[in-house]
C-alpha positions in Angstrom: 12.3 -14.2 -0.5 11.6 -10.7 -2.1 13.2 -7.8 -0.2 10.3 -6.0 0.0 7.9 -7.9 2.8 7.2 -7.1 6.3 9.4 -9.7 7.5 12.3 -8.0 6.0 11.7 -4.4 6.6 11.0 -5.9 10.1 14.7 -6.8 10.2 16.4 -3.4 8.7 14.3 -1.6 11.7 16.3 -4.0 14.4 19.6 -3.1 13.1 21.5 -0.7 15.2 22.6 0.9 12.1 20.5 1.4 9.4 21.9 3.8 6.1 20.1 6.4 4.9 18.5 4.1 2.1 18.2 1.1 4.1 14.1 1.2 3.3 14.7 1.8 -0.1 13.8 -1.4 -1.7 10.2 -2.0 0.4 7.3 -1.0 -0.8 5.2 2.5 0.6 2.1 -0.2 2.0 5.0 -2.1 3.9 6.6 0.8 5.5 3.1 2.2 6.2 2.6 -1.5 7.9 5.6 -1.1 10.4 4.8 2.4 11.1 1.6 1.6 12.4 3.4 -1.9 14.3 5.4 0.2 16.5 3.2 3.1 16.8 4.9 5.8 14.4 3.6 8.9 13.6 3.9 10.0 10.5 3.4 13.4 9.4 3.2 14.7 5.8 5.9 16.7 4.2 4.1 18.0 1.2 3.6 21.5 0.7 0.3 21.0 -1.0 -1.1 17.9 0.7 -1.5 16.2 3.3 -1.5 12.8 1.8 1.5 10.6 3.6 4.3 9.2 0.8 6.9 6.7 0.8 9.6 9.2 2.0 7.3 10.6 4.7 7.0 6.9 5.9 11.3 6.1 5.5 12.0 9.6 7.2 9.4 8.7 10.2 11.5 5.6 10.7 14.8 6.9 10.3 14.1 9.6 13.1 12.3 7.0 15.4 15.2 4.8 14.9 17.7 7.6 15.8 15.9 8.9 18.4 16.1 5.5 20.1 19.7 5.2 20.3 19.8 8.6 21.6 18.3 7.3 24.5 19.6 4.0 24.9 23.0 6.3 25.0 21.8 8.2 27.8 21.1 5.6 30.1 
């Protein structure tokens, strides 16, 4: 199976540690996919657009993913 399918970037995002370029590999439409599974926001970085990319997409995750643990921490 290609790495870059839903099913897959499904399983990086469960991992309780994911690397910096764990999304890497999947494809902007697939990350954009997932974002919108778990309810995501995304917000543009660009200076001069507002159009979302790939590494608006990757950072959204990584900071969703962090901020999870955070809690789960807490508690």
């Amino acid at each position: 199976m290609p790495p870059s399918t839903i099913e897959n970037v499904r399983a990086v995002y469960e991992q309780t540690v994911i690397p910096q370029t764990g999304y890497n590999c999947f494809q902007k439409v697939i990350l954009q996919t997932l974002c919108e599974e778990k309810g995501i926001q995304v917000r543009s970085t660009a200076v001069w657009s507002s159009d979302l990319t790939k590494d608006d997409y990757t950072k959204a995750l990584l900071n969703h993913v962090s901020a999870h643990m955070i809690d789960q921490s807490e508690n």
